[in-house]
C-alpha positions as CSV (number, residue, x, y, z in Angstrom):
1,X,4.1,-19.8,-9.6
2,X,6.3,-17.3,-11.7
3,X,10.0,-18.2,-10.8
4,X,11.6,-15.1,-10.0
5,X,14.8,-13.9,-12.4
6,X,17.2,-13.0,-11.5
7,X,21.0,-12.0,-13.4
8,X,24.3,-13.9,-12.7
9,X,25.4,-10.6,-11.5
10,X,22.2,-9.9,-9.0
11,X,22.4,-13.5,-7.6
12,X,25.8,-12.5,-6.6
13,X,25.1,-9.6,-5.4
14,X,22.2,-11.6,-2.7
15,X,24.8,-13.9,-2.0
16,X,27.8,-11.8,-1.1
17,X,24.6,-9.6,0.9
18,X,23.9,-12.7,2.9
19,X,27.3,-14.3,3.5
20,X,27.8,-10.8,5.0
21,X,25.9,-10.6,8.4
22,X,27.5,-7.3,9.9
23,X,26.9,-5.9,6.0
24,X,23.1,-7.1,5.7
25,X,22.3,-5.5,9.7
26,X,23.8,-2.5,8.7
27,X,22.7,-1.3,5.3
28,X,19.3,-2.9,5.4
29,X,18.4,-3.5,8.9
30,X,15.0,-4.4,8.3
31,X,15.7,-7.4,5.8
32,X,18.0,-8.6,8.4
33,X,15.3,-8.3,10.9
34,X,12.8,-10.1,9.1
35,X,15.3,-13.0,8.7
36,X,16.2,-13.0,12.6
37,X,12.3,-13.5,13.2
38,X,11.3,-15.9,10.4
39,X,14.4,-18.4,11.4
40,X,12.5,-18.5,15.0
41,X,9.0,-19.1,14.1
42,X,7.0,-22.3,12.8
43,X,8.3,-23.5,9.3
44,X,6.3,-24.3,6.8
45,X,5.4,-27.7,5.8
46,X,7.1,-29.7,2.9
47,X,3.7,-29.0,0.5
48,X,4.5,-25.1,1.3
49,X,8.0,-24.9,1.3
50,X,9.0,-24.1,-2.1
51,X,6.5,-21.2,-1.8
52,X,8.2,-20.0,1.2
53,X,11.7,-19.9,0.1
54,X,10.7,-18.0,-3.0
55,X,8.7,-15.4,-1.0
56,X,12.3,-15.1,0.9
57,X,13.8,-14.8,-2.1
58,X,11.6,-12.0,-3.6
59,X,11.5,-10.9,-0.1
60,X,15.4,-9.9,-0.6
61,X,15.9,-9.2,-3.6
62,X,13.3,-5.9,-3.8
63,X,13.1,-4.7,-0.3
64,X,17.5,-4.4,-1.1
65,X,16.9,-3.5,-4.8
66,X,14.4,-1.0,-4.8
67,X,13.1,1.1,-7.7
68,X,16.0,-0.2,-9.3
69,X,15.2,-3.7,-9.6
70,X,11.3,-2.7,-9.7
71,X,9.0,0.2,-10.5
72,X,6.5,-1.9,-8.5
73,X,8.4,-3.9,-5.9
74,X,5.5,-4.2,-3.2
75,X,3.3,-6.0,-5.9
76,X,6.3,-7.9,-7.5
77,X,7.0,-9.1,-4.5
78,X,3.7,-10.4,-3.0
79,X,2.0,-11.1,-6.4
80,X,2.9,-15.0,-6.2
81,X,1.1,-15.6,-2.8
82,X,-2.0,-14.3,-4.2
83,X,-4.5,-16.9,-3.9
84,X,-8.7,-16.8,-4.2
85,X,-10.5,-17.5,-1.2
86,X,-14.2,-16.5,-0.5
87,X,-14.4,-14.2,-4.1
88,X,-11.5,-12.5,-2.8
89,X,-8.0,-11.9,-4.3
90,X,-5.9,-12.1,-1.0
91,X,-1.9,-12.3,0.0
92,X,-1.7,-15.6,2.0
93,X,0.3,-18.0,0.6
94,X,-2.3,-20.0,-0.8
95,X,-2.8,-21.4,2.6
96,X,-6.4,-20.6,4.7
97,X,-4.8,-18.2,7.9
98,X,-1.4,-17.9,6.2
99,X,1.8,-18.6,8.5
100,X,3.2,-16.1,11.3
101,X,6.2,-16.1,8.6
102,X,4.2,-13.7,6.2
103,X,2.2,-12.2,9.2
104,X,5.5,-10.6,10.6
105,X,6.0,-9.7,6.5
106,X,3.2,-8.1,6.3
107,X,4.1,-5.8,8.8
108,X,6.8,-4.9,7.4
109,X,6.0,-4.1,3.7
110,X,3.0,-2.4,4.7
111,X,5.6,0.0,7.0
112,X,8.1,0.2,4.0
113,X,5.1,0.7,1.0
114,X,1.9,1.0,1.9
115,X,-0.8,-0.5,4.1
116,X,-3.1,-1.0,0.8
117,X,-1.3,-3.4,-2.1
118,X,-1.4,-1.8,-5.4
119,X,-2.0,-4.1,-8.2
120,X,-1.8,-3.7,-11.8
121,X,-5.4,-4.3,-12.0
122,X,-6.3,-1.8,-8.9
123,X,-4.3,0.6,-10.3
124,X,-5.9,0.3,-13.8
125,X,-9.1,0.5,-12.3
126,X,-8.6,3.5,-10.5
127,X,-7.0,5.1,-13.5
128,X,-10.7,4.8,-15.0
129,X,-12.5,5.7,-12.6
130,X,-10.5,9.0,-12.5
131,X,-10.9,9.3,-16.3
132,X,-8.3,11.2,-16.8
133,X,-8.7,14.0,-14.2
134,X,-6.1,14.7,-11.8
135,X,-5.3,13.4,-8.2
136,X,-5.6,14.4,-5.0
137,X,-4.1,11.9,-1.9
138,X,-4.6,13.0,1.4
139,X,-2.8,10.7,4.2
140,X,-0.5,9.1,1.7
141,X,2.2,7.9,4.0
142,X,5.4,7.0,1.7
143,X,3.6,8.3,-1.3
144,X,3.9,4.9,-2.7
145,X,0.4,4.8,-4.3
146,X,1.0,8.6,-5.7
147,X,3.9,7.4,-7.3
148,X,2.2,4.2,-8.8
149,X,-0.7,6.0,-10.1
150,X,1.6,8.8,-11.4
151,X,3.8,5.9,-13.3
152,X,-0.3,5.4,-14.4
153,X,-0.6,8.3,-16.3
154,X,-2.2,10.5,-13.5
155,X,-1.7,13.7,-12.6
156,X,-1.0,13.5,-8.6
157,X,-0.7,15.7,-5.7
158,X,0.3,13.7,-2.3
159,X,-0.2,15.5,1.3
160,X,0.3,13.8,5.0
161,X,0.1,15.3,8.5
162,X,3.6,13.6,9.0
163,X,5.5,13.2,5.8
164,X,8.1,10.5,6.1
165,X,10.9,12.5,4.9
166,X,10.1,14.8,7.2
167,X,9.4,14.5,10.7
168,X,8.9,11.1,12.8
169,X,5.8,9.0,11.5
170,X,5.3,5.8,13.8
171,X,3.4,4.2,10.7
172,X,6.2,4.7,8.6
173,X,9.3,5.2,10.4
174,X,12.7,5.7,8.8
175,X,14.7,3.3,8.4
176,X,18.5,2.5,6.6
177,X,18.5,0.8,3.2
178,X,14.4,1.7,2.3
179,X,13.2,5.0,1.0
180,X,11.8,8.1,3.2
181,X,9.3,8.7,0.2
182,X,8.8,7.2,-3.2
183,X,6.4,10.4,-4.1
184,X,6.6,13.9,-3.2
185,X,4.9,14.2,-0.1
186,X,3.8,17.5,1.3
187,X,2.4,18.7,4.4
188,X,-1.6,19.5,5.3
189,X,-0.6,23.0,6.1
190,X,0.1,23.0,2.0
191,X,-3.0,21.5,1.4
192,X,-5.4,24.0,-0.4
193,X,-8.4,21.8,-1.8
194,X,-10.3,25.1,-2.9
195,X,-9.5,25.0,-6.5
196,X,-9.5,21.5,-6.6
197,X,-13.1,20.7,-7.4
198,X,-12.2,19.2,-10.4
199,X,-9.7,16.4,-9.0
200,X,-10.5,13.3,-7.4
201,X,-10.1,12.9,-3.7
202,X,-8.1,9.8,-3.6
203,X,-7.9,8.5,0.2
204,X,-6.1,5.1,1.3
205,X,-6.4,3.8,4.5
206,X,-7.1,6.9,6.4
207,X,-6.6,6.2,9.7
208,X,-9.7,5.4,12.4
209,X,-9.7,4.9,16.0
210,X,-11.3,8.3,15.9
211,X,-9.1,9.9,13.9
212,X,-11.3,12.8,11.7
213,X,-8.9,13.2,9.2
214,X,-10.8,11.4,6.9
215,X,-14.3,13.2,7.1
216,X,-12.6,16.6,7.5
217,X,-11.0,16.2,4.0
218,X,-14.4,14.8,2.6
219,X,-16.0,17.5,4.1
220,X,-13.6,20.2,2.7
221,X,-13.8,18.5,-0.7
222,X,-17.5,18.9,-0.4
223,X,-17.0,22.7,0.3
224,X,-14.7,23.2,-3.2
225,X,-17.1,21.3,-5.0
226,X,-15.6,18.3,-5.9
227,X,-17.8,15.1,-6.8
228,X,-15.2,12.0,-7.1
229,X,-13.8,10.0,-4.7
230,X,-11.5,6.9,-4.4
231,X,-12.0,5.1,-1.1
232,X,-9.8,2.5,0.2
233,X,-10.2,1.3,3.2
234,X,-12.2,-1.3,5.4
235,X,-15.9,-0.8,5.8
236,X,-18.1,1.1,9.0
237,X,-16.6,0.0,12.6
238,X,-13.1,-1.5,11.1
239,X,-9.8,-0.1,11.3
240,X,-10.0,3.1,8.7
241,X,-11.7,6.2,8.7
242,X,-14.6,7.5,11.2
243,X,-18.3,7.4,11.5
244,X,-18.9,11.1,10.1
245,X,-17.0,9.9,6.9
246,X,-19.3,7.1,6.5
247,X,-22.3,9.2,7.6
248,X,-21.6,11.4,4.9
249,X,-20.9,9.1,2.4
250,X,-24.5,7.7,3.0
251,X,-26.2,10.8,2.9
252,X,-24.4,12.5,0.3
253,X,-22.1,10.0,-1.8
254,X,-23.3,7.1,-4.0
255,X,-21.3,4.4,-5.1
256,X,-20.7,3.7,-8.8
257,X,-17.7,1.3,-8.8
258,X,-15.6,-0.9,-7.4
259,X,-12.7,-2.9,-8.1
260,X,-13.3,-6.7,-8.4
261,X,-10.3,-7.7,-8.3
262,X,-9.0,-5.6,-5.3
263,X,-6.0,-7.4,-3.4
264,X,-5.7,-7.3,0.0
265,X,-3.8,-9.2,3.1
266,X,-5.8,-12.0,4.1
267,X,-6.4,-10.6,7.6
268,X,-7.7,-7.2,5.9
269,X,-11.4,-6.6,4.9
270,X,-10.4,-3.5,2.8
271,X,-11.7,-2.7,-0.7
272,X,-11.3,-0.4,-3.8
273,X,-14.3,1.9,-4.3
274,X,-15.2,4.8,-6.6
275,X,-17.7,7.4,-5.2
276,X,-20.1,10.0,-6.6
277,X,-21.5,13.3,-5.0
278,X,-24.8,13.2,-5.3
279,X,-26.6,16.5,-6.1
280,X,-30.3,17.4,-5.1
């Protein structure tokens, strides 16, 4: 494990935040929350222990510092629990189920970043998949990815139904002390993909349930012409996308990538994959 460091001045900075209890409830509410729920739930064992207060650590110092102690805090801050476990890369602690600690965590960070984790790696491979064309995201939430694959060198434009910033979003609500948006986020309604043939259609955990938000942008892609598409999400019947999305991709797309070394939350089946439309 990478010990996190830190300057005189920011380890004062935690400390004076945590002596502080009316100060850490007020200006980040959610960081106080987490440590409300953790102090009540099973510790870990003396083997994990030294994992756990680091995660705390981390846990404190970037959901307080931001993009000012990090230009990728959700990865800096999970990378250390990343452990191997059935050929996956996964966020668990290094321990088989995790603990409820990093379960209550996990929801969270996915709230304050993203549902999907973006690694150095992910983002990489995306970056050549796309191969140098430009970006489109719809349902991109914070617009945490479109601002880690702009930092990439892409060219991105972000659109959600409810942009953070915006108007209420339950999967991301606002909150004091975190950012609305990290990305420019605009609405659907400015969402013209005619034109846009060219792009990639770039689509991270697009919500299921039902939800057709996800095969009605494929399907509009389809109309402009465009023939790339990043996909990350969980497969057929789990919790992203719906059944004409998947139809389609089996009738029209083909696979011709994927991430190997994808990370994801150990409870999570989702994956990195790069689409083709196929042409007859």
């Amino acid at each position: 494990m990478t010990e996190l460091a830190l300057t005189a001045e920011r380890r004062e900075q935690l400390i004076a935040l945590l002596g502080d209890e009316r100060r850490l409830r007020a200006e980040f509410p959610k960081v106080a929350e987490y440590f409300d729920v953790a102090a009540g739930l099973p510790q870990p064992g003396e083997a994990q222990a030294a994992a756990a207060f680091d995660f705390d650590l981390r846990f404190l110092h970037f959901m307080t510092g931001g993009a000012a102690v990090s230009a990728n805090p959700y990865w800096d801050l999970v990378a250390p629990s990343v452990s191997g476990q059935g050929g996956r890369r996964v966020v668990d602690g290094g321990a088989a189920g995790a603990s409820a600690q990093l379960a209550y965590a996990q929801m969270i960070l996915q709230a304050t970043y993203a549902y999907a984790i973006p690694s150095p790696e992910t983002l990489d491979w995306v970056s050549g998949f796309c191969d140098g064309r430009a970006v489109v995201e719809v349902g991109a939430g914070r617009g945490y990815w479109a601002a880690q694959l702009h930092r990439a060198g892409l060219a991105v434009e972000a659109f959600e139904l409810e942009p953070p910033d915006r108007t209420d979003n339950v999967s991301f609500p606002r909150a004091f002390g975190q950012a609305d948006v990290w990305y420019l986020v605009d609405t659907l309604e400015g969402l013209r993909i005619v034109g846009r043939a060219a792009c990639v259609l770039f689509l991270c955990w697009p919500p299921g349930w039902g939800n057709t938000m996800a095969s009605a942008s494929l399907e509009a892609f389809e109309r402009a012409g465009g023939e790339r598409l990043v996909y990350i999400g969980e497969p057929r019947g789990g919790r992203t996308a719906d059944d004409a999305f998947f139809d389609a991709l089996a009738s029209r797309w083909e696979q011709t990538s994927a991430d190997p070394r994808f990370v994801s939350w150990w409870n999570l089946a989702d994956r990195a994959q790069g689409w083709v439309r196929v042409r007859t």
